[in-house]
Backbone as a printed PyTorch tensor [residue, N CA C, xyz], in Angstrom:
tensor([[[-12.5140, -12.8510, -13.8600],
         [-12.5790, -12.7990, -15.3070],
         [-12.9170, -11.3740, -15.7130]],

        [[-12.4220, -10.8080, -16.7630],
         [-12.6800,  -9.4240, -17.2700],
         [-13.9080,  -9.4290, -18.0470]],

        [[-14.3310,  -8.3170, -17.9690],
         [-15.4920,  -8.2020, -18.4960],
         [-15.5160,  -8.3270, -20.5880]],

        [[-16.7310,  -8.3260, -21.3310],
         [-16.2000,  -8.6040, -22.4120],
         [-16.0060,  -7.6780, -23.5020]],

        [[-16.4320,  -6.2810, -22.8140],
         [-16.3100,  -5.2170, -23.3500],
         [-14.6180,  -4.7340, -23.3740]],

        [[-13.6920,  -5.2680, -22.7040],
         [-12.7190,  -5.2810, -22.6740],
         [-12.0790,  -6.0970, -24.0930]],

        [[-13.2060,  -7.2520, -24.6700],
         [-12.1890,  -7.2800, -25.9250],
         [-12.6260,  -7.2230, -27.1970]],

        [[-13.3300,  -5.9320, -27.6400],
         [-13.5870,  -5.7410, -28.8110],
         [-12.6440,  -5.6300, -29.5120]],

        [[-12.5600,  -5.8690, -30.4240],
         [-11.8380,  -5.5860, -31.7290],
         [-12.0900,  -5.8920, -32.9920]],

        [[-12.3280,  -4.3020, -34.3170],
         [-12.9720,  -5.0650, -35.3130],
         [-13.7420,  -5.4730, -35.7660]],

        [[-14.9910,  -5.2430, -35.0250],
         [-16.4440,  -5.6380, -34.9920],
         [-16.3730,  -6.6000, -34.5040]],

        [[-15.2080,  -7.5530, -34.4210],
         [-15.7670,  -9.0030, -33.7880],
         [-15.1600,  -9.1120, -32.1210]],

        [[-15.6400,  -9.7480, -31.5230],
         [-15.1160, -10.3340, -30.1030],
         [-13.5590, -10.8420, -30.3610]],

        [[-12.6430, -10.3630, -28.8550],
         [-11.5900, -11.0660, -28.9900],
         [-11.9710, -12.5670, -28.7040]],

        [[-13.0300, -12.2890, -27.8570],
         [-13.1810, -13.9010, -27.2100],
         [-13.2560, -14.8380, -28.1460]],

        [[-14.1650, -14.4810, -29.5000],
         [-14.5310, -15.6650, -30.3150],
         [-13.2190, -15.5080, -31.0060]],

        [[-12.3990, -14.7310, -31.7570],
         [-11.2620, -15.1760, -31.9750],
         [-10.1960, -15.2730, -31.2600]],

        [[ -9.9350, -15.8960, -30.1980],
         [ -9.2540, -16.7260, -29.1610],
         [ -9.3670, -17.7520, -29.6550]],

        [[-11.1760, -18.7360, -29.0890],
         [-11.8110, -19.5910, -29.3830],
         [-11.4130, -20.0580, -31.0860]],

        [[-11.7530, -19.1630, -31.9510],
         [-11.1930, -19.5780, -33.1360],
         [ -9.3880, -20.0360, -33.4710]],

        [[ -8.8490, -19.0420, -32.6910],
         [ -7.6690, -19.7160, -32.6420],
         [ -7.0200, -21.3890, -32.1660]],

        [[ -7.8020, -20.9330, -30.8800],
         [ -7.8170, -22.0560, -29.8580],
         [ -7.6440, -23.6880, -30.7930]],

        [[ -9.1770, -23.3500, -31.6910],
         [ -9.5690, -24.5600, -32.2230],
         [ -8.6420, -24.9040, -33.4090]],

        [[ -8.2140, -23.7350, -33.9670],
         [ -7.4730, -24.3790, -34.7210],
         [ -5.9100, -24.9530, -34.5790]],

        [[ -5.3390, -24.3440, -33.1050],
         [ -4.3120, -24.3550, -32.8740],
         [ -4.2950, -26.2650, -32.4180]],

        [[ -5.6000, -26.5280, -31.9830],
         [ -5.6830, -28.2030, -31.0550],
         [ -6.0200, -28.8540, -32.6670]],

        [[ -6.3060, -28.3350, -33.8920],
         [ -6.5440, -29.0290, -35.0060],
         [ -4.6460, -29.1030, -35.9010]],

        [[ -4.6890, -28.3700, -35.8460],
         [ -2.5800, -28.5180, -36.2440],
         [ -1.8080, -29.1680, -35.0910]],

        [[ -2.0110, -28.9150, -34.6670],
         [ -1.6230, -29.6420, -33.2080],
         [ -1.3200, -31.0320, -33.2060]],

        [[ -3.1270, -31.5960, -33.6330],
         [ -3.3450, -32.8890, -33.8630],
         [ -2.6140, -33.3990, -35.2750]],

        [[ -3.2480, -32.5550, -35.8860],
         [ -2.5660, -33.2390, -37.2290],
         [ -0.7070, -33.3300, -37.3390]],

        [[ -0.2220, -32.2750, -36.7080],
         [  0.9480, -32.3310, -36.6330],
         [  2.0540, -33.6440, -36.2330]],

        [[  0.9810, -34.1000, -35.1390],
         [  1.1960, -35.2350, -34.8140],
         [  0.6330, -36.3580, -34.7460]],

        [[ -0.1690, -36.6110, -35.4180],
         [ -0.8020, -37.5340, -35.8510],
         [ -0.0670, -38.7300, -37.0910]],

        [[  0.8380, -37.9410, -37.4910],
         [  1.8050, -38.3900, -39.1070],
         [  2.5030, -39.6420, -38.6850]],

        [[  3.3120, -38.9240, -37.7450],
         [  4.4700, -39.7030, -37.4890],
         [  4.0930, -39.4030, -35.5750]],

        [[  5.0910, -40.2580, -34.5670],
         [  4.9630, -39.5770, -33.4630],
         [  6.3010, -38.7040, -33.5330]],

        [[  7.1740, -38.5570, -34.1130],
         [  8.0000, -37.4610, -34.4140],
         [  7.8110, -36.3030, -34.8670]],

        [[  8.4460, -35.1160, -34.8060],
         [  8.5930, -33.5510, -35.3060],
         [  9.5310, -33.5510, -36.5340]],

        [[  8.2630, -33.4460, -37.9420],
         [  9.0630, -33.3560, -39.0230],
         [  8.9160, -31.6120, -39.4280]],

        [[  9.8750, -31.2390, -40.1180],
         [ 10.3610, -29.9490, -40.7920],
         [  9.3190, -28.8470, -40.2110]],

        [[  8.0550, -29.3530, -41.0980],
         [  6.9290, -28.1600, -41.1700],
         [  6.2510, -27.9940, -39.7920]],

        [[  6.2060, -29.4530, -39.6150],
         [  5.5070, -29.4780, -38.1820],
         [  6.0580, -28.7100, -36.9820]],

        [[  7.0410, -29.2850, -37.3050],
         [  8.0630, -28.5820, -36.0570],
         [  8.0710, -26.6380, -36.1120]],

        [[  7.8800, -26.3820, -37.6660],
         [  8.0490, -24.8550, -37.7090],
         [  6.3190, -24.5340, -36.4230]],

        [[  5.3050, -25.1400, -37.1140],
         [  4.1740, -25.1280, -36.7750],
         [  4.1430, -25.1570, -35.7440]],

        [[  4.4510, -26.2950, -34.5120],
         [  4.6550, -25.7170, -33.2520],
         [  5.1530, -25.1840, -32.5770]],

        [[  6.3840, -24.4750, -33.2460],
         [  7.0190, -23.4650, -32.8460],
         [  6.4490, -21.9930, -32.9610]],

        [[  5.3890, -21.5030, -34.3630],
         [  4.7700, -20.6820, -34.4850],
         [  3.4220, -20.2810, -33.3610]],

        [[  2.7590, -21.8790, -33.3090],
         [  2.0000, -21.6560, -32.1170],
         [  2.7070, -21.6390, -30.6420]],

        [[  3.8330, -21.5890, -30.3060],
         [  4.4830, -21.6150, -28.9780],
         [  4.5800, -19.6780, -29.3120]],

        [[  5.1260, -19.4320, -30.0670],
         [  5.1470, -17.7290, -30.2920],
         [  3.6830, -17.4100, -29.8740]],

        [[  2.5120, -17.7410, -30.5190],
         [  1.3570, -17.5720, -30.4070],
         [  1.1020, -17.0460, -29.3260]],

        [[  1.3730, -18.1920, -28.4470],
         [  0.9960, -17.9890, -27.1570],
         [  1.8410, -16.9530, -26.3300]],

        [[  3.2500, -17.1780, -26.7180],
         [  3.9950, -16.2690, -26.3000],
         [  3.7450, -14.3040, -26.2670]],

        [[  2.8190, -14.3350, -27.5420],
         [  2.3180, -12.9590, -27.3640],
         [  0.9870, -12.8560, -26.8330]],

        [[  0.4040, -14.1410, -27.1840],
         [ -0.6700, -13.4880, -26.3870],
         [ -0.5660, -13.3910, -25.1310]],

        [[  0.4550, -14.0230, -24.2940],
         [  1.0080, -13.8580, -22.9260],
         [  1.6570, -12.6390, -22.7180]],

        [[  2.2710, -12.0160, -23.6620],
         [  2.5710, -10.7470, -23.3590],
         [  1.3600,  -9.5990, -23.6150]],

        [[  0.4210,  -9.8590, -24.3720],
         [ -0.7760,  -8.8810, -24.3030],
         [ -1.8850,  -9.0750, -23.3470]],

        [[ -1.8330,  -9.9830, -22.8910],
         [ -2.3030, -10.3050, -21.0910],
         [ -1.4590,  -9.7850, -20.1360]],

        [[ -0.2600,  -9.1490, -20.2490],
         [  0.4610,  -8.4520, -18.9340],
         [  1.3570,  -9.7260, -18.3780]],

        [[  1.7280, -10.8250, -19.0170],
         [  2.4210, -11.8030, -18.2120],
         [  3.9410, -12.1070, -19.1910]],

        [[  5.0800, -12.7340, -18.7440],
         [  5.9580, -12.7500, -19.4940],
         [  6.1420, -13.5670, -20.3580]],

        [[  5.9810, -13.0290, -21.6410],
         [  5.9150, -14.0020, -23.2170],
         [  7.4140, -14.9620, -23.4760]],

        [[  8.4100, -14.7010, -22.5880],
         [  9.2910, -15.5290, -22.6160],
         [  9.0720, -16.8110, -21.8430]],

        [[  8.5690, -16.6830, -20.5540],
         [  8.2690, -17.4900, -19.8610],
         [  7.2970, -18.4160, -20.4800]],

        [[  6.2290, -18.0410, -21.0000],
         [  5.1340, -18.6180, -21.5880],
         [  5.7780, -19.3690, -23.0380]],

        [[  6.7680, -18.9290, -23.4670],
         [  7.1130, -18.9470, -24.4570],
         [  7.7330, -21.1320, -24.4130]],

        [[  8.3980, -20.8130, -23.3280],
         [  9.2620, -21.6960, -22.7870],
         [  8.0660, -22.9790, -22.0510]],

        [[  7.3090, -22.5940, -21.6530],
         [  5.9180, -23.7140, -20.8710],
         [  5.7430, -23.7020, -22.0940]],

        [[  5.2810, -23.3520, -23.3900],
         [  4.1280, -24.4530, -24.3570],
         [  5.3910, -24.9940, -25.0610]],

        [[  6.5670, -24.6020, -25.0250],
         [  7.3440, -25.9810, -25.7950],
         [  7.3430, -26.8530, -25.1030]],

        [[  7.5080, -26.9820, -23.7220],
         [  7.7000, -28.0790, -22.9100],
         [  6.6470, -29.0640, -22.4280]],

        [[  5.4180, -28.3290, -22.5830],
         [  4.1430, -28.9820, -22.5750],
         [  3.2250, -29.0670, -23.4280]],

        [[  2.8990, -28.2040, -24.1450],
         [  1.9430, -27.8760, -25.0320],
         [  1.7070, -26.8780, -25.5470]],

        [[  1.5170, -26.0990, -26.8910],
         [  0.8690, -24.8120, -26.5480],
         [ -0.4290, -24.6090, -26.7550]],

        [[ -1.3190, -25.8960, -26.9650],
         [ -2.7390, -26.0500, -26.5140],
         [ -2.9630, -26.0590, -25.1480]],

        [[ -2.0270, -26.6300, -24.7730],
         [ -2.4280, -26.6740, -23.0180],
         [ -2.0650, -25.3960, -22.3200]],

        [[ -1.0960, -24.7540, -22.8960],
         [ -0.2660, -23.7150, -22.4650],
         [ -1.7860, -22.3710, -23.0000]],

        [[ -1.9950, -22.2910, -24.1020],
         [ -3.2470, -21.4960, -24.3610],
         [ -4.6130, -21.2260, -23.6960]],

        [[ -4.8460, -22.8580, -23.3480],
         [ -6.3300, -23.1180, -22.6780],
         [ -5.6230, -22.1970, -21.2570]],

        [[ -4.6590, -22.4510, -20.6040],
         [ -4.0000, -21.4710, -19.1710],
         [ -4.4130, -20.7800, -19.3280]],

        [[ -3.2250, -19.8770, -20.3010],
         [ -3.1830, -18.5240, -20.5240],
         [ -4.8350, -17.7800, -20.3340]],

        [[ -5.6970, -18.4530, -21.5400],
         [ -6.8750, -18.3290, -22.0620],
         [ -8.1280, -17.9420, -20.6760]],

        [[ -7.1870, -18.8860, -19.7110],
         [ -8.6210, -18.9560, -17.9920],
         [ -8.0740, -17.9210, -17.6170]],

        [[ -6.5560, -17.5940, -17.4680],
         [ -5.9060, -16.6590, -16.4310],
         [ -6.4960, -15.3960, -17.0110]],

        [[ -6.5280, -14.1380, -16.0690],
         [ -6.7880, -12.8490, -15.9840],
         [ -6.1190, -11.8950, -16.4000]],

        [[ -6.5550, -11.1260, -16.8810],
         [ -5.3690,  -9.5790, -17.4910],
         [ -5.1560,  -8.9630, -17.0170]],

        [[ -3.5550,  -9.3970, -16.7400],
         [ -2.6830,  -8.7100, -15.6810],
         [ -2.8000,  -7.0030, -15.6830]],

        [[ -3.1420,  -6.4060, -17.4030],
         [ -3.0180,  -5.3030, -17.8030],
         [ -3.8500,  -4.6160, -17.1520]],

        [[ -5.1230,  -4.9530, -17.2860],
         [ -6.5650,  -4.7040, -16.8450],
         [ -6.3040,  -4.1840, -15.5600]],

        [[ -5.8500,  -4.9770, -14.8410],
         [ -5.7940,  -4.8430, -13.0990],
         [ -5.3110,  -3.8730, -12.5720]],

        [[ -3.7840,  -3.7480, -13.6290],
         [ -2.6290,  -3.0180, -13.2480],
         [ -3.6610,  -1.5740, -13.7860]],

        [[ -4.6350,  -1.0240, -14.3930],
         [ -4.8170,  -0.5260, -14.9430],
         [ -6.2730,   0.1790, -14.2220]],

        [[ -6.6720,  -0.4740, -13.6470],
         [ -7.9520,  -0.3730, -12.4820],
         [ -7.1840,   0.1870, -11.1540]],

        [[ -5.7570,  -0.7700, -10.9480],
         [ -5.2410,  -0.1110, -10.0130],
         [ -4.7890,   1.6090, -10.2530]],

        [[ -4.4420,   1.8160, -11.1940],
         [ -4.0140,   3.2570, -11.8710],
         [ -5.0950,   4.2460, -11.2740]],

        [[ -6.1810,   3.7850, -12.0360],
         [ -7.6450,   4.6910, -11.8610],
         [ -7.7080,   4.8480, -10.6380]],

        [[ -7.8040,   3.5350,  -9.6990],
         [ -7.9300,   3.6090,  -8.3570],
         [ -6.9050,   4.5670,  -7.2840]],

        [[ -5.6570,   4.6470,  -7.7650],
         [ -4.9510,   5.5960,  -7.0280],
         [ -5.3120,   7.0780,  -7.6770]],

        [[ -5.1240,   6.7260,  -8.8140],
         [ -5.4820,   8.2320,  -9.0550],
         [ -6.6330,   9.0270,  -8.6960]],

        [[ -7.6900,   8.4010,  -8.4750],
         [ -8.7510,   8.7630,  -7.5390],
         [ -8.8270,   9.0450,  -6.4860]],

        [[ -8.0310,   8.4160,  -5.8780],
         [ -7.7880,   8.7580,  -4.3710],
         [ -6.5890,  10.1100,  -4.0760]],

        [[ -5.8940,  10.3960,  -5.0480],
         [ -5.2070,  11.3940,  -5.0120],
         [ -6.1210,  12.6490,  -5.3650]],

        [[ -6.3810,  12.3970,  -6.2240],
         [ -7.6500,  13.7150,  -6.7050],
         [ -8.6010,  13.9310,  -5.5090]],

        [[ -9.0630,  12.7340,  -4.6960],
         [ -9.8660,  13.3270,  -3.4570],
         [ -8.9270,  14.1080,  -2.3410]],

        [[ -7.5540,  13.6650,  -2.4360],
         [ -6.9390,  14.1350,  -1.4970],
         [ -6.6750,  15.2600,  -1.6370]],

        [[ -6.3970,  15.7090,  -3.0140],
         [ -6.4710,  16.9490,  -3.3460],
         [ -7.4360,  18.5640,  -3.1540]],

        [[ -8.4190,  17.9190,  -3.5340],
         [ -9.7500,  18.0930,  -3.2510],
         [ -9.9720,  18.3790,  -2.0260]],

        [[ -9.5080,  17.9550,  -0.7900],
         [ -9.2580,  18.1410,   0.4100],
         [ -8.2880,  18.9740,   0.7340]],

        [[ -7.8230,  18.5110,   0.2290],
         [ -6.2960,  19.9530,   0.7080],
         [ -6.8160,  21.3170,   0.2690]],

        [[ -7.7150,  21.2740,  -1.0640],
         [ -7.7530,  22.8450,  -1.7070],
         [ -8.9970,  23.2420,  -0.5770]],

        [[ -9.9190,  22.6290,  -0.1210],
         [-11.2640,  22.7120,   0.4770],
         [-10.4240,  23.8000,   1.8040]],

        [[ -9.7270,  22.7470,   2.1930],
         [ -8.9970,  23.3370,   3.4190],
         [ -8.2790,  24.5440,   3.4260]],

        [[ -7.4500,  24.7140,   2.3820],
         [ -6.8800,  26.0160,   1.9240],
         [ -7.6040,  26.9290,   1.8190]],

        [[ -8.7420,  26.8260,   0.9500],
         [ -9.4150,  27.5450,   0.8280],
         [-10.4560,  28.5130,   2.1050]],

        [[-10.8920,  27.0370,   2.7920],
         [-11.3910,  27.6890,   4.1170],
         [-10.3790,  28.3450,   5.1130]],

        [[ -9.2950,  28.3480,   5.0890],
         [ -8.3980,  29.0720,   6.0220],
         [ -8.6240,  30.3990,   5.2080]],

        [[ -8.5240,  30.8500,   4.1560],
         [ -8.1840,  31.6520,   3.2280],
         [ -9.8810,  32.4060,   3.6740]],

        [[-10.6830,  31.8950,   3.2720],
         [-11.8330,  32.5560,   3.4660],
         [-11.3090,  33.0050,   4.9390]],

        [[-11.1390,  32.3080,   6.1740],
         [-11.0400,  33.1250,   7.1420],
         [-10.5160,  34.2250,   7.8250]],

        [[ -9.2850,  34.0430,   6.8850],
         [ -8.3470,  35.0750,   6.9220],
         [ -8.9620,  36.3310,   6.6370]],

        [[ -9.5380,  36.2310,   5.0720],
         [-10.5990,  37.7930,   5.1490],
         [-11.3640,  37.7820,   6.0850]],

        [[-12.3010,  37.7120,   6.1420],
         [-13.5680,  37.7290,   7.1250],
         [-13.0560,  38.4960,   8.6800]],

        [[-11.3220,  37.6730,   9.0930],
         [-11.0130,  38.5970,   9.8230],
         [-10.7740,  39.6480,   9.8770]],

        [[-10.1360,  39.8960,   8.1810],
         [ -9.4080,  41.1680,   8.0040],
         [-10.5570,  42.1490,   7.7020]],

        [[-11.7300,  42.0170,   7.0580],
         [-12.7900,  42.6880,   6.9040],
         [-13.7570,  43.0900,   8.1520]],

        [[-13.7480,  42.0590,   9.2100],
         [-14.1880,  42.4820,  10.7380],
         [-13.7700,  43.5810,  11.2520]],

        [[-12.1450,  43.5270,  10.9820],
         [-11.0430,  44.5080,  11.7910],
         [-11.3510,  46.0100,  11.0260]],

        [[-11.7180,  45.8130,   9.6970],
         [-11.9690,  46.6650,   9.3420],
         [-13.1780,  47.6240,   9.3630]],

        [[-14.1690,  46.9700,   9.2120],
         [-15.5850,  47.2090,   9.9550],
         [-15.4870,  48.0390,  11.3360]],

        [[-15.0150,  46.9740,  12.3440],
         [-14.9420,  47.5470,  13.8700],
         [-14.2790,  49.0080,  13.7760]],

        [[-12.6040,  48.8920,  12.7510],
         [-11.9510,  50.4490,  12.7720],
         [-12.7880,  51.2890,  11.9570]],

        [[-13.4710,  50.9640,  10.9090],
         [-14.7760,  52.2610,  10.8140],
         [-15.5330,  52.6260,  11.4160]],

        [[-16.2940,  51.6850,  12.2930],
         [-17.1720,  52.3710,  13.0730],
         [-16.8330,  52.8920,  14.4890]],

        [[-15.4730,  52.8230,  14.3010],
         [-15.0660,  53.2780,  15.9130],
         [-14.7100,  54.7330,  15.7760]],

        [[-14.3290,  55.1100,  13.9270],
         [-13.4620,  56.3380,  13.3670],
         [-14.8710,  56.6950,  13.1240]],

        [[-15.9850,  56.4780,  13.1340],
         [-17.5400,  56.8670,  12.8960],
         [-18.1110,  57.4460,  14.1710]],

        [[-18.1170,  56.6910,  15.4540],
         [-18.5530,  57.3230,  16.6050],
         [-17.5010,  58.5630,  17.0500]],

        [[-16.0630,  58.4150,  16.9780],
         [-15.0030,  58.9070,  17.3670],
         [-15.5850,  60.4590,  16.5670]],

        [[-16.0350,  60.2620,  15.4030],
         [-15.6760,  61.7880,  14.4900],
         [-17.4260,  62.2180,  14.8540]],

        [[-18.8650,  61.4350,  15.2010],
         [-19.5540,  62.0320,  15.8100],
         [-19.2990,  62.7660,  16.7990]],

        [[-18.6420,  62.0050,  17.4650],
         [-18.8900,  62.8690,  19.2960],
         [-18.1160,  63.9960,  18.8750]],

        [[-16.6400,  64.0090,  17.6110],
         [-16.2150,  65.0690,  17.5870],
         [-16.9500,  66.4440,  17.5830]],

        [[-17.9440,  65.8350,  16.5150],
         [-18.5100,  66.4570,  15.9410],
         [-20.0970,  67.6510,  16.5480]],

        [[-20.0670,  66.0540,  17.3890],
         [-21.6320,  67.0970,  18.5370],
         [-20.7780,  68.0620,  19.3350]],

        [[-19.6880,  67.9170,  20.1360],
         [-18.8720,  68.8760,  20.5030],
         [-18.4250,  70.2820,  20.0800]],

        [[-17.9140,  69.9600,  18.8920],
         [-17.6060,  70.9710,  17.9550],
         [-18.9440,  71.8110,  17.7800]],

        [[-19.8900,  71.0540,  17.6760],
         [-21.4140,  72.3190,  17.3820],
         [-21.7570,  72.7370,  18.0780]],

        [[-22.1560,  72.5530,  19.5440],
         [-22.4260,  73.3240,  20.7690],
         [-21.0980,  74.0750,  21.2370]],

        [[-21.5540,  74.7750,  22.1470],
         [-20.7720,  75.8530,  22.7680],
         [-20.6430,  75.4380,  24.3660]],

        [[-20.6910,  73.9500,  24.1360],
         [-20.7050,  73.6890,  25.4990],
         [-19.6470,  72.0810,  25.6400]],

        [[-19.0910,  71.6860,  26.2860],
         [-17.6930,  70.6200,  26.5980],
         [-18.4240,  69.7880,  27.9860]],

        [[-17.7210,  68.7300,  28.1640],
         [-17.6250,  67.8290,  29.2400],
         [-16.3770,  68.4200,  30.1990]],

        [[-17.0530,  68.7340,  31.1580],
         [-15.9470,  68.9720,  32.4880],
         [-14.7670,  67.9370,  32.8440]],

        [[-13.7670,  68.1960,  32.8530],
         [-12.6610,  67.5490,  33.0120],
         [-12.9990,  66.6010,  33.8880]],

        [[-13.1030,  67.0030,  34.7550],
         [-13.1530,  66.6350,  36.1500],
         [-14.1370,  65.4650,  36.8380]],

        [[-15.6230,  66.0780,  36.5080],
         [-16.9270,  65.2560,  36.8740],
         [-17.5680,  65.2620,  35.8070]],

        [[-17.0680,  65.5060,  34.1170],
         [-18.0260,  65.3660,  33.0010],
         [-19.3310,  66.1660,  32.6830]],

        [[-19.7060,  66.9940,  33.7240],
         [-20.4210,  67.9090,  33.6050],
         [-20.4130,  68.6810,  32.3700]],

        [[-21.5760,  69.2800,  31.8670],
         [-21.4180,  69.9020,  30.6320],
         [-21.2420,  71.3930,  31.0930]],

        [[-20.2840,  72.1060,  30.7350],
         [-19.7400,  73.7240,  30.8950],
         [-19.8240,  74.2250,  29.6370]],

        [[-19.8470,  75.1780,  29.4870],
         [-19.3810,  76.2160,  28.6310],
         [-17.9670,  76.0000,  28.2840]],

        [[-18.0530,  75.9210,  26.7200],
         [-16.5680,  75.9410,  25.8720],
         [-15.3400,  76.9190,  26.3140]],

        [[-15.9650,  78.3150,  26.3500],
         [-15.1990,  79.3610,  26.7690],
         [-14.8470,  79.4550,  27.9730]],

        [[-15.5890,  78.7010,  29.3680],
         [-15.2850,  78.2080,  30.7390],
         [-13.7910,  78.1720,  31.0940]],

        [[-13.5540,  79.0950,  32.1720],
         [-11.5880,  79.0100,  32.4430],
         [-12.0850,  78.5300,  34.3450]],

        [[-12.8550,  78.8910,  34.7090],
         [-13.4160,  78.1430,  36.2780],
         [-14.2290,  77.5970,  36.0890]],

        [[-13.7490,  76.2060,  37.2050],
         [-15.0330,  75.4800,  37.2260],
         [-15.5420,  75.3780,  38.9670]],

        [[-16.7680,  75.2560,  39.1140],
         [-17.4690,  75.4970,  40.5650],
         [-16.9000,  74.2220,  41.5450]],

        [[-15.9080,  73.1440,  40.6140],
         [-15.0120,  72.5790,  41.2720],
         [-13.5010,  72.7080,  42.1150]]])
């Protein structure tokens, strides 16, 4: 059963005017046939109006108002109403189901960007490592240039020994 916040309308409850319908539909109903056991003129319009009745309210429940249309001539459309009236809204459901997928798409989503995103973060982090490491390698590289360049003295080819810059023999 749906909840009853589902049928405001108007300040008043759909429920109590259902119920109000309801009652009056089993009061014409009766009287309709109560006259004669035959379907005279008005009467007949009368249960034909309440067979529509039902017929829409079967279509504003999510079910087919033709079909419904066709059960309360053949049976009732008090009896056909009190149905309708227990059965559930097809709309409602179809409509919970909506929310419900769409929720689950939005998490999936949500997942996919999480993921994107963390590849994406990693991607820098590498590219900023690589970059780091090639500064400080162009950092030691341009020191040692650099202690070199200020003394007057070199690493020996040979055994790394420190010589003299201007050095053309070595005691090797």
């Amino acid at each position: 059963m749906t909840s009853i916040r589902n049928y405001r309308c108007k300040g008043q409850s759909k429920i109590k005017n259902r119920v109000m319908c309801l009652i009056m539909t089993m009061f014409i109903s009766q009287s309709a046939f109560a006259s004669e056991g035959d379907l005279d003129g008005v009467s007949f319009f009368i249960y034909l109006g309440l067979c529509f009745w039902v017929s829409s309210a079967a279509s504003n429940k999510g079910r087919g108002g033709i079909t419904w249309f066709v059960i309360a001539i053949l049976f009732s459309p008090i009896l056909a109403g009190i149905v309708l009236a227990m059965m559930s809204d097809l709309k409602v459901e179809r409509d919970i189901s909506k929310v419900n997928m769409n929720h689950q798409q939005l998490k999936d989503r949500v997942v996919t960007n999480e993921k994107l995103h963390e590849y994406r973060l990693d991607v820098v982090e590498s590219h900023v490592d690589k970059l780091i490491d090639a500064k400080i390698n162009k950092t030691i590289q341009n020191d040692e240039r650099m202690r070199i360049e200020n003394t007057d003295t070199k690493p020996c080819p040979v055994c790394l020994e420190t010589i003299k810059l201007t050095a053309i023999k070595f005691k090797h």
